[in-house]
C-alpha positions as CSV (number, residue, x, y, z in Angstrom):
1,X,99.4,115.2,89.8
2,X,102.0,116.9,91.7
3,X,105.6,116.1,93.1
4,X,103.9,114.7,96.6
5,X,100.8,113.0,94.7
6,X,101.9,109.7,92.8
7,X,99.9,109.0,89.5
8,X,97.5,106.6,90.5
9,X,96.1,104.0,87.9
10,X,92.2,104.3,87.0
11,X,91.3,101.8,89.2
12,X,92.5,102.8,91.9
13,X,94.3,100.0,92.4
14,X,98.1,101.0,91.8
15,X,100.5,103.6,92.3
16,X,103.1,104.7,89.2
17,X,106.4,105.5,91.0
18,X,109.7,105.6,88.7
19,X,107.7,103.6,85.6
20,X,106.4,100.3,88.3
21,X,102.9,99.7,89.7
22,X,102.5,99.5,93.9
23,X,99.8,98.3,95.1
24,X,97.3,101.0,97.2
25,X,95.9,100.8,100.8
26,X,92.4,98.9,100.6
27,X,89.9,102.0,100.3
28,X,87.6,99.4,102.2
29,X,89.7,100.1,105.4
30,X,88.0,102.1,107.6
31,X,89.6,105.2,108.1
32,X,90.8,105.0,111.7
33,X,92.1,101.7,110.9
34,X,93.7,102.5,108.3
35,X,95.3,105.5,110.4
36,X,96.5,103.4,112.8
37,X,98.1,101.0,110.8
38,X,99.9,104.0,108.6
39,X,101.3,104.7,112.0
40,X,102.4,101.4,112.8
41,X,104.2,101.4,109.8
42,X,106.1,105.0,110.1
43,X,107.3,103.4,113.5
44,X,108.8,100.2,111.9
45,X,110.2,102.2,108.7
46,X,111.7,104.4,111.2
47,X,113.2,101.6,113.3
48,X,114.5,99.5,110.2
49,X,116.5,102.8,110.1
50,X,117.8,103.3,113.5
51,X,118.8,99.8,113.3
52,X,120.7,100.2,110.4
53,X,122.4,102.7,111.5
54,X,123.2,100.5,114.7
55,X,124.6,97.7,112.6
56,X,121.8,95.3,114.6
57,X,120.5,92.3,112.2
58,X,118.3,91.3,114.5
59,X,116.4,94.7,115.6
60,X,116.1,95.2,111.5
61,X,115.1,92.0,110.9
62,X,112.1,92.3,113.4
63,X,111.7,96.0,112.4
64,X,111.2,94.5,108.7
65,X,108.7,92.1,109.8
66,X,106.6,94.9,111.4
67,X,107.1,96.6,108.4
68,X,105.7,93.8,106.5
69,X,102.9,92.9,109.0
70,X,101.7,96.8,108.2
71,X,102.0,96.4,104.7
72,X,99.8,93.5,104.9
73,X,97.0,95.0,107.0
74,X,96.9,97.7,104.7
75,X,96.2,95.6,102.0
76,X,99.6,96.5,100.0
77,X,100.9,93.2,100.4
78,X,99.1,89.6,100.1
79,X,96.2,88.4,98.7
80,X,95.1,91.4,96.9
81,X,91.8,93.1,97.8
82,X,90.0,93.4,94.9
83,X,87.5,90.7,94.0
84,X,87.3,90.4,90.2
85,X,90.2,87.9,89.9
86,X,92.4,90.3,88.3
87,X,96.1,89.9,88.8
88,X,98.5,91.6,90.7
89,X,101.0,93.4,89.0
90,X,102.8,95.2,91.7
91,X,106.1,96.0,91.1
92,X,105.7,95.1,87.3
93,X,107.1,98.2,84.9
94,X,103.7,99.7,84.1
95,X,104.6,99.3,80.1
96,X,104.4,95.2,80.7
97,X,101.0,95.8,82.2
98,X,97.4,96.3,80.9
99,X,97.8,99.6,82.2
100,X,100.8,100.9,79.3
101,X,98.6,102.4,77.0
102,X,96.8,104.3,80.2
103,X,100.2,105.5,80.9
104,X,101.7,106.3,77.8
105,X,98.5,108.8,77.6
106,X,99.0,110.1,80.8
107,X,102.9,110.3,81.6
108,X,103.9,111.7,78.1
109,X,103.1,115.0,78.8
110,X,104.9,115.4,82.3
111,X,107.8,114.2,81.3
């Protein structure tokens, strides 16, 4: 794991960023897909900025929502994608999670 690579959980299912779980893309995406929505949602991050920084609720609101609607494609948001009926535990801190003892083994010795 390096600075740009975020621990991922064994499953593939989550990413470990400051101790909580995010979900990951759907691998089943196909890859131009996927590319395409990554895009999509670099465009709608970047314009939840520039309207910010325009003081314009309503150009962030719908920036947001594209945000969101990206997130959702992607499989990051929503039902999840996985189908063994495990829970979701995005955004959970990874030591209230099945996955503590994983990362108690794993992020001891980088810290």
């Amino acid at each position: 794991m390096t600075a740009s690579t975020p621990l991922t959980t064994p499953d593939g299912r989550y990413i470990v960023v400051r101790g909580r779980l995010w979900r990951c893309t759907n691998p089943a995406l196909p890859e131009p897909e996927r590319q395409a929505w990554v895009e999509r949602l670099m465009r709608a991050r970047r314009a939840v900025a520039q309207a910010k920084r325009g003081s314009d609720p309503q150009a962030e609101r719908e920036a947001r929502d594209g945000v969101d609607e990206a997130k959702r494609a992607l499989g990051e948001r929503g039902p999840v994608w996985w189908t063994d009926g495990a829970p979701d535990f995005t955004r959970r801190k990874v030591e209230n999670t099945p996955y503590a003892a994983w990362y108690r083994d794993v992020a001891a010795p980088n810290e």
